[in-house]
C-alpha positions, 0 to 999 in steps of 0.5 A: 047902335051905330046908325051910319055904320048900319046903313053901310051895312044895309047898302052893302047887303042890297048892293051885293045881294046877300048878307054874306056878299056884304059881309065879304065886302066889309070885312065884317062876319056873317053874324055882324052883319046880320045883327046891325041889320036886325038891329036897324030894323028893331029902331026903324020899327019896320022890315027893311028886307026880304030874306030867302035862302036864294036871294035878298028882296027890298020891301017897300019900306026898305026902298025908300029907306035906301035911297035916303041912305045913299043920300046920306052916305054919299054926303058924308064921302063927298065932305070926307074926300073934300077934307082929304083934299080929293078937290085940291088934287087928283087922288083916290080910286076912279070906277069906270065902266065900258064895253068889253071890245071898246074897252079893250081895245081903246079905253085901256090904253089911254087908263094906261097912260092916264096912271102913268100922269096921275100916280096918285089915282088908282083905277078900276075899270069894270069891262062888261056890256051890261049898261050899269045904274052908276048910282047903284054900282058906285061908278064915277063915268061910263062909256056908252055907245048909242042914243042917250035916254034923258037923265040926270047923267051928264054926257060928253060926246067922242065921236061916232061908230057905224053898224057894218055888215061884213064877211070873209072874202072867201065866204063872198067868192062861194056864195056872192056879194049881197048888193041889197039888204032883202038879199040877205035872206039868201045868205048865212048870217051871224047875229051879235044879239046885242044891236041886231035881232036874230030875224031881222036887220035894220037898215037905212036908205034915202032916209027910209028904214028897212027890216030885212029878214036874215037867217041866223045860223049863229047867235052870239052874245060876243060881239068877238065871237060874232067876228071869228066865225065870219073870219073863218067863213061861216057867213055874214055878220053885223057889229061896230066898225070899230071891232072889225077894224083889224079884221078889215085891214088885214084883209080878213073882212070885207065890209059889204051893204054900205049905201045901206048903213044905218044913221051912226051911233053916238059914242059918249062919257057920261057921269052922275050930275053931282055938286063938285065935280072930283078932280079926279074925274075931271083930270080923266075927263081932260086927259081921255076926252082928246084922245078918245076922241083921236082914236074914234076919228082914226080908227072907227069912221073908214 
């Protein structure tokens, strides 16, 4: 039994959540995979998976079995891009991971530009709002938007954005312009679930926190789908300064409550501490951070 190769496929079974998703992703038959992992657990003397037919469970032994495998596999790729001279030069896939709207609207257009620097870097941006485990889903740097927990993960600091309550001026001319967070219980309001609750918004005045109770006549998962329902007047939504920006200028949202902002959330690149740092990290880190950082100062902070 090829031991490494048995733990590339145990990896590969956790990480997609399935052993025919494992084997889609290695090339491998559905049988193969089956059997190097039998195999693996026959040597180890120990079951290293709960098998059903919905989905793949890790056993307590499985569990620390897996992360001495990732400890090992990733030892053995950083040594092989070193001997590929991933370390002299840019080179290689680069993964990072974004919010959807940031991600499109900003993190792209620098990726771009970055390709067109770096031709021997490919990249492959995973757009999602779901904050991925960068170890587990093998993502070299995410953006993130918010306070950072304490981690292992090293941060470099963009910028900030504000949390905005806005509406269409025709919205505002029918039902008033809200002066005061508690008047927000008089209006319709349109939650994006992922920074506000669909009963309650916070907000923040002379340094005192304020909860005011909103009624939700739309929630929403989609932060664009928040902002084209106020656009077309349903009512009054909250999200990032940086995704009405548009919006705002064109004069189809008028930003409303701002003596009532909340303290602004840090925007920041994060990635795993590690040893060497591969260049191809460090080139996007160099060539994304100015302009990252230029396009939070235009575009996010008016």
């Amino acid at each position: 039994m090829d031991r490494l190769d048995a733990m590339t496929v145990f990896r590969a079974a956790v990480d997609t959540g399935s052993l025919s998703a494992a084997g889609r992703k290695l090339g491998m038959p559905l049988a193969t995979v089956s059997r190097k992992l039998a195999d693996l657990e026959a040597h180890l003397k120990a079951r290293l998976l709960n098998r059903s037919t919905r989905k793949l469970t890790l056993t307590d032994a499985g569990q620390a079995y897996l992360i001495a495998c990732k400890r090992i596999l990733d030892d053995i790729e950083e040594t092989e891009r070193g001997v590929a001279g991933e370390f002299n030069a840019p080179k290689g896939e680069l993964v990072i991971t974004a919010p959807i709207l940031f991600g499109r609207l900003h993190v792209l257009p620098v990726t771009t530009d970055f390709l067109r620097a770096y031709p021997d870097v490919d990249v492959r941006l995973a757009f999602g709002d779901r904050v991925l485990n960068l170890l587990e889903e093998h993502v070299d740097l995410a953006l993130r938007i918010g306070e950072l927990p304490d981690s292992t993960l090293v941060a470099t600091r963009l910028g900030t954005t504000r949390r905005v309550v806005c509406a269409s001026p025709a919205y505002l001319a029918a039902h008033g312009e809200p002066t005061t967070p508690g008047e927000l219980a008089q209006h319709q309001c349109l939650t994006f679930e992922a920074i506000s609750s669909a009963d309650a918004w916070r907000f923040r005045k002379n340094g005192t926190e304020i909860s005011a109770q909103v009624r939700s006549r739309l929630v929403v998962n989609s932060a664009d789908a928040a902002i084209e329902a106020a656009i077309v007047g349903l009512g009054l939504t909250r999200v990032l300064c940086y995704q009405v920006e548009d919006a705002r200028r064109a004069g189809k949202l008028k930003i409303v409550l701002g003596d009532y902002e909340s303290a602004p959330a840090p925007v920041s690149l994060v990635y795993q501490r590690q040893g060497r740092l591969p260049l191809k990290v460090r080139a996007f880190l160099d060539f994304a951070t100015p302009r990252l950082r230029a396009r939070l100062a235009e575009h996010m902070t008016t």
